[in-house]
C-alpha positions as CSV (number, residue, x, y, z in Angstrom):
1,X,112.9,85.5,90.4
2,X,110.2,83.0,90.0
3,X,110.2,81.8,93.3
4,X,110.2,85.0,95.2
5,X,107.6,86.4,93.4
6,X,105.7,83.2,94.2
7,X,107.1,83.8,97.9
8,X,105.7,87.4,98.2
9,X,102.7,86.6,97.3
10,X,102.1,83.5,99.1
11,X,102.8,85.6,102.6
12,X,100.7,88.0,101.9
13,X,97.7,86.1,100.5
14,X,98.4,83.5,103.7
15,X,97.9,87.0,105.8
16,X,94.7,87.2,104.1
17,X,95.7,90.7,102.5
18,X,96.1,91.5,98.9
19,X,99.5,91.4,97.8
20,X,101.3,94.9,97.2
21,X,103.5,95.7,94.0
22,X,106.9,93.7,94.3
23,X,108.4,96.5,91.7
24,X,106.9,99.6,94.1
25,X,108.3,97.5,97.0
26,X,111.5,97.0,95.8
27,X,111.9,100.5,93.8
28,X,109.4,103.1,95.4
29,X,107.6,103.3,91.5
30,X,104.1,102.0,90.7
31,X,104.6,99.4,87.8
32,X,101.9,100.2,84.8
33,X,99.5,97.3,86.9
34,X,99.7,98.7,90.5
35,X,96.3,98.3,92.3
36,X,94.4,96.7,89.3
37,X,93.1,94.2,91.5
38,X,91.9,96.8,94.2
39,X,90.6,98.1,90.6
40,X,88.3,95.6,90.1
41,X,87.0,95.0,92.9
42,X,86.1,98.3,93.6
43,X,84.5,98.0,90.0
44,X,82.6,95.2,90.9
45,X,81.5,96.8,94.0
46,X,80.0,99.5,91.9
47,X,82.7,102.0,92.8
48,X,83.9,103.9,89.9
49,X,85.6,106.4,91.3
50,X,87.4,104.3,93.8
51,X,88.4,102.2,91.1
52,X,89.8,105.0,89.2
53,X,91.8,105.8,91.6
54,X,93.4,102.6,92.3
55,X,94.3,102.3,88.6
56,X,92.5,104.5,86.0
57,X,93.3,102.4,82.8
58,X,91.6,99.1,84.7
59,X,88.3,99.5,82.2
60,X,90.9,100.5,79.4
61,X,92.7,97.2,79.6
62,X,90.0,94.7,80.4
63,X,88.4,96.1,77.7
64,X,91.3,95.3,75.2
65,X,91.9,91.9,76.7
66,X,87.7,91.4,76.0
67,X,88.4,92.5,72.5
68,X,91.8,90.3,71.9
69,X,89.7,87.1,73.5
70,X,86.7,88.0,71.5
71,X,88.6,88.1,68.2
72,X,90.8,84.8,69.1
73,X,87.5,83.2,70.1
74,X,85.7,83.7,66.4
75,X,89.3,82.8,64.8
76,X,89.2,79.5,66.3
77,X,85.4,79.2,65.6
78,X,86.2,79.8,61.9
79,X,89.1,77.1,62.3
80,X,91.6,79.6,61.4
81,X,95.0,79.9,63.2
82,X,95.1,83.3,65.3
83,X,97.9,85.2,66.1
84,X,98.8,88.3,67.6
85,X,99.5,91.0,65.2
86,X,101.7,93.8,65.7
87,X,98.9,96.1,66.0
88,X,97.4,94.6,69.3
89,X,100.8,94.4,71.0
90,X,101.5,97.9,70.0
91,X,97.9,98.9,71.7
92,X,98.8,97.3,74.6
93,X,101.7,98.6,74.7
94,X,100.4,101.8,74.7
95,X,98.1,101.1,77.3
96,X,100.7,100.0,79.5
97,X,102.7,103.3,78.9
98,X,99.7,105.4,79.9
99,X,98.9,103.4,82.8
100,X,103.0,103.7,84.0
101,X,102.7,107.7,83.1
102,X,99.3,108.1,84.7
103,X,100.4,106.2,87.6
104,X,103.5,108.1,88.0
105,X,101.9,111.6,87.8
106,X,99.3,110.7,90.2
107,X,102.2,109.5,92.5
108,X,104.0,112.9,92.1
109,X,101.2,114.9,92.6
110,X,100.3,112.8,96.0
111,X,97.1,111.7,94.7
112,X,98.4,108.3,95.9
């Protein structure tokens, strides 16, 4: 599974184009992570709303992933062992489940 994911996105990068969702390839359904690269970049650019709609929990989950890197980095400052708690893996979890539903109802309502 490894090597076609590899595959896809090798063709499509070599095509100098950003590579589309394997899972809404193969399935039709956005995956939780659908367009958070056309996300940021449209972030970057300055483009909020663009990058809303792309993928409205972008911000949500870079800002987790900032916190969870933040908190790893003083662990290991403070020569302590880190480890990933139940509590952040539920939160991310829960991210990812409102990205999938968001994504989902903005696909039914033809938003995208």
């Amino acid at each position: 599974m490894l090597g076609v994911y590899v595959a896809w996105n090798s063709l499509w990068l070599a095509a100098g184009q950003i590579p589309p969702s394997l899972f809404y390839a193969i399935t039709g359904l956005p995956c939780p992570t659908t367009g958070c690269t056309r996300s940021l970049l449209s972030l970057l650019k300055g483009e909020i709303d663009q990058s809303l709609m792309h993928n409205p929990m972008t911000i949500p989950s870079i800002a987790m992933l900032l916190a969870m890197l933040i908190r790893v980095s003083f662990l290991v400052y403070a020569r302590e062992k880190p480890e990933l708690s139940n509590g952040w893996l539920i939160a991310w979890i829960l991210v990812l489940s409102i990205a999938w539903t968001t994504k989902l109802l903005l696909v039914m309502d033809g938003s995208l």
